[in-house]
N, C-alpha and C positions, 0 to 999 in steps of 0.2 A: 504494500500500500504506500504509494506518498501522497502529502498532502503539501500543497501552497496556500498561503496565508499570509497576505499583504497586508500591510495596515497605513493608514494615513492616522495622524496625532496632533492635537494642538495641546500647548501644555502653558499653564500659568505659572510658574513658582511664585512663592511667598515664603516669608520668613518662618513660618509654621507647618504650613503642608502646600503640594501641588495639586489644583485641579488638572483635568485633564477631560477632552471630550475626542470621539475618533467616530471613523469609519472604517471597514474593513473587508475584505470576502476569505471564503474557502474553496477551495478545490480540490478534492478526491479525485484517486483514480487509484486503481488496484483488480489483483485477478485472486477470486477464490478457486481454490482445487482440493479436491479429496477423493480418493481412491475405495471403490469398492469393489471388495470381495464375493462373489457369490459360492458357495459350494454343493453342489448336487450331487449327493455320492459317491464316484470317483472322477466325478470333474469338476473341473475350479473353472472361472470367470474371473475376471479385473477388468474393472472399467474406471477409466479416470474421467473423473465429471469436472469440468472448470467451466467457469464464468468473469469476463469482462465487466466490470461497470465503473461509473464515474459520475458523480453530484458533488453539486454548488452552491454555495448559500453567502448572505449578503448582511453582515450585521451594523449594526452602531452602537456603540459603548461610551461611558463614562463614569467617573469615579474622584475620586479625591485620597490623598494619601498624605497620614499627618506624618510629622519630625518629632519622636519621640524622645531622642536625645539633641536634640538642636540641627545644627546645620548639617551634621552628617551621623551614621548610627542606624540606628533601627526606624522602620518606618511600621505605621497599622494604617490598614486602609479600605473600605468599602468601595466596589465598584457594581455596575450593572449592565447587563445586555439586553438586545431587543435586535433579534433573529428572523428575518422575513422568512424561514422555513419553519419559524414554531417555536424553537432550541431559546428560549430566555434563561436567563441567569442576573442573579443576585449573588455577592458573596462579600466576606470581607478577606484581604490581603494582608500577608505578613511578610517583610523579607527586610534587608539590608541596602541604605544608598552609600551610594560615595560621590 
């Protein structure tokens, strides 16, 4: 499977935390395959079954991410999504700036 994931970003900094508002898309493509066995008393079968496909989807996101230790450190932050194929998301973020 790979997947592309572009994203456009506008971001505000401030001395406390950064907004941030985007747009973005995805694109899948990938091949399933699996091999089946069949066995009928002294004879066997394999047949390998695969399938192509590939979907797209088109979101916009925003969030805001405070400075827990100041300028640099840890950050906490809540962000949101809004998925034209369905797929929304709320969450909060943890992670580290520099």
């Amino acid at each position: 499977c790979s997947t592309y994931s572009p994203e456009f970003v506008v971001s505000q900094p401030l001395y406390f935390a950064e907004s941030y508002i985007g747009a973005g898309a995805r694109y899948f493509t990938g091949t399933m395959k699996a091999t089946v066995t069949k066995t009928i008393g002294p004879a066997s079968v394999t047949t390998d079954l695969v399938k192509d496909g590939t979907s797209s989807s088109e979101y916009l996101f925003t969030g805001v991410n405070f400075k827990i230790l100041g300028a640099q450190g840890l950050r906490l932050g809540i962000e949101g999504s809004f998925d034209f194929s369905g797929y929304h998301s709320m969450g909060m973020i943890f992670g580290l700036g520099f």
